[in-house]
C-alpha positions as a Markdown table, in Angstrom:
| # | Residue | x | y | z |
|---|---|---|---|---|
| 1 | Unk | 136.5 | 87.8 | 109.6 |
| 2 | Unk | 133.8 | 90.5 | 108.0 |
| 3 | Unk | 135.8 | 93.2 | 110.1 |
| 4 | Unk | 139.4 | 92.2 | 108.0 |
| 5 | Unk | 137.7 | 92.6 | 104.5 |
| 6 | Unk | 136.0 | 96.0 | 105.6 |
| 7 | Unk | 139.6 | 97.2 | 107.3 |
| 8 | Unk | 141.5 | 96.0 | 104.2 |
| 9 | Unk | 139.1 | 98.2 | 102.2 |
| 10 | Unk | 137.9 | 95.1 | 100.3 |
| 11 | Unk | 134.4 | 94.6 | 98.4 |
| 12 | Unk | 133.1 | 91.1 | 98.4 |
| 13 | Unk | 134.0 | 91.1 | 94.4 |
| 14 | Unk | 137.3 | 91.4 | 95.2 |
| 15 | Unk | 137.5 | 89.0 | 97.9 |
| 16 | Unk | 135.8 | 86.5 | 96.0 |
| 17 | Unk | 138.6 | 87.2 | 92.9 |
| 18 | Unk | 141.2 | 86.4 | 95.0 |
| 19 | Unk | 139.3 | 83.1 | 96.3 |
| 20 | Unk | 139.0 | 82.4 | 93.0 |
| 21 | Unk | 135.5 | 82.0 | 93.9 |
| 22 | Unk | 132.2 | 83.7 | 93.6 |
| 23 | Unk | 130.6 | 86.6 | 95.1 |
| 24 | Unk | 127.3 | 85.0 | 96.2 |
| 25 | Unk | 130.1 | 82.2 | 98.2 |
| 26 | Unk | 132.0 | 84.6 | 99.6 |
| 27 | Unk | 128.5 | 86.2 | 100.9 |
| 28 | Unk | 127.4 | 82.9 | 101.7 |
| 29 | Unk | 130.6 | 82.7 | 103.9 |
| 30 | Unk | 130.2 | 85.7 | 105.8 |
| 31 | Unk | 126.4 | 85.4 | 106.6 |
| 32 | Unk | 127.4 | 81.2 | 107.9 |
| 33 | Unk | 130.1 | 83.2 | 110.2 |
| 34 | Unk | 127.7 | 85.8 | 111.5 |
| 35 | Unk | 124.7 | 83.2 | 112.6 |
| 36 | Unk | 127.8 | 80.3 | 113.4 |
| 37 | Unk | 124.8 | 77.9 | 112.1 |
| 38 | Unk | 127.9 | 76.5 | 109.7 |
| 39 | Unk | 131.6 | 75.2 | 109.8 |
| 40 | Unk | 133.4 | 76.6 | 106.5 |
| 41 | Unk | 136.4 | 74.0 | 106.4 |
| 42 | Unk | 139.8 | 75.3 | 107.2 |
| 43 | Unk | 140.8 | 75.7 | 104.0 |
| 44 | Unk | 137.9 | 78.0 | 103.3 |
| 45 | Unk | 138.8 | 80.2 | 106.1 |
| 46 | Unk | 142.9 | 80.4 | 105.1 |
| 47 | Unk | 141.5 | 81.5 | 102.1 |
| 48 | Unk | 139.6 | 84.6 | 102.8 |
| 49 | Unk | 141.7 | 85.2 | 105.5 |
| 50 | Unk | 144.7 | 85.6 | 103.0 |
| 51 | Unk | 142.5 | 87.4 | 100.5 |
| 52 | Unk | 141.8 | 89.9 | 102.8 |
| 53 | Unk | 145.9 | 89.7 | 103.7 |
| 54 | Unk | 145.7 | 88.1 | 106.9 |
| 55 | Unk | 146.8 | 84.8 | 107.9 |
| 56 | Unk | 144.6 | 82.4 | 109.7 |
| 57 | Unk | 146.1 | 81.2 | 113.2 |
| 58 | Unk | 144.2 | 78.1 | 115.4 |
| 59 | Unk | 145.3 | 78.1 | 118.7 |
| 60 | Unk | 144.2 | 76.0 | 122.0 |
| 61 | Unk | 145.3 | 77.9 | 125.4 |
């Protein structure tokens, strides 16, 4: 998810605007993806998936 903030050009700042959340969570959520030590909710992850203009798709094959 890091790599669609960088390719949308996106600082954390603005992410986190767009959340409607802070910086330091929206770092928070990044550094829980990178060591997968943490399960941000769904709702967390449509979020800054959206923010970054992307949409968030689950899918079982």
């Amino acid at each position: 998810m890091l790599e669609a903030r960088q390719a949308a050009g996106l600082t954390q700042a603005e992410v986190a605007t767009r959340m409607g959340t802070t910086v330091s969570a929206v770092s928070r959520l990044e550094a829980s993806l990178r060591s997968e030590k943490h399960s941000p909710s769904f709702a967390t992850l449509r979020k800054y998936a959206q923010a970054c203009g992307k949409k968030l798709v689950i899918q079982m094959v």
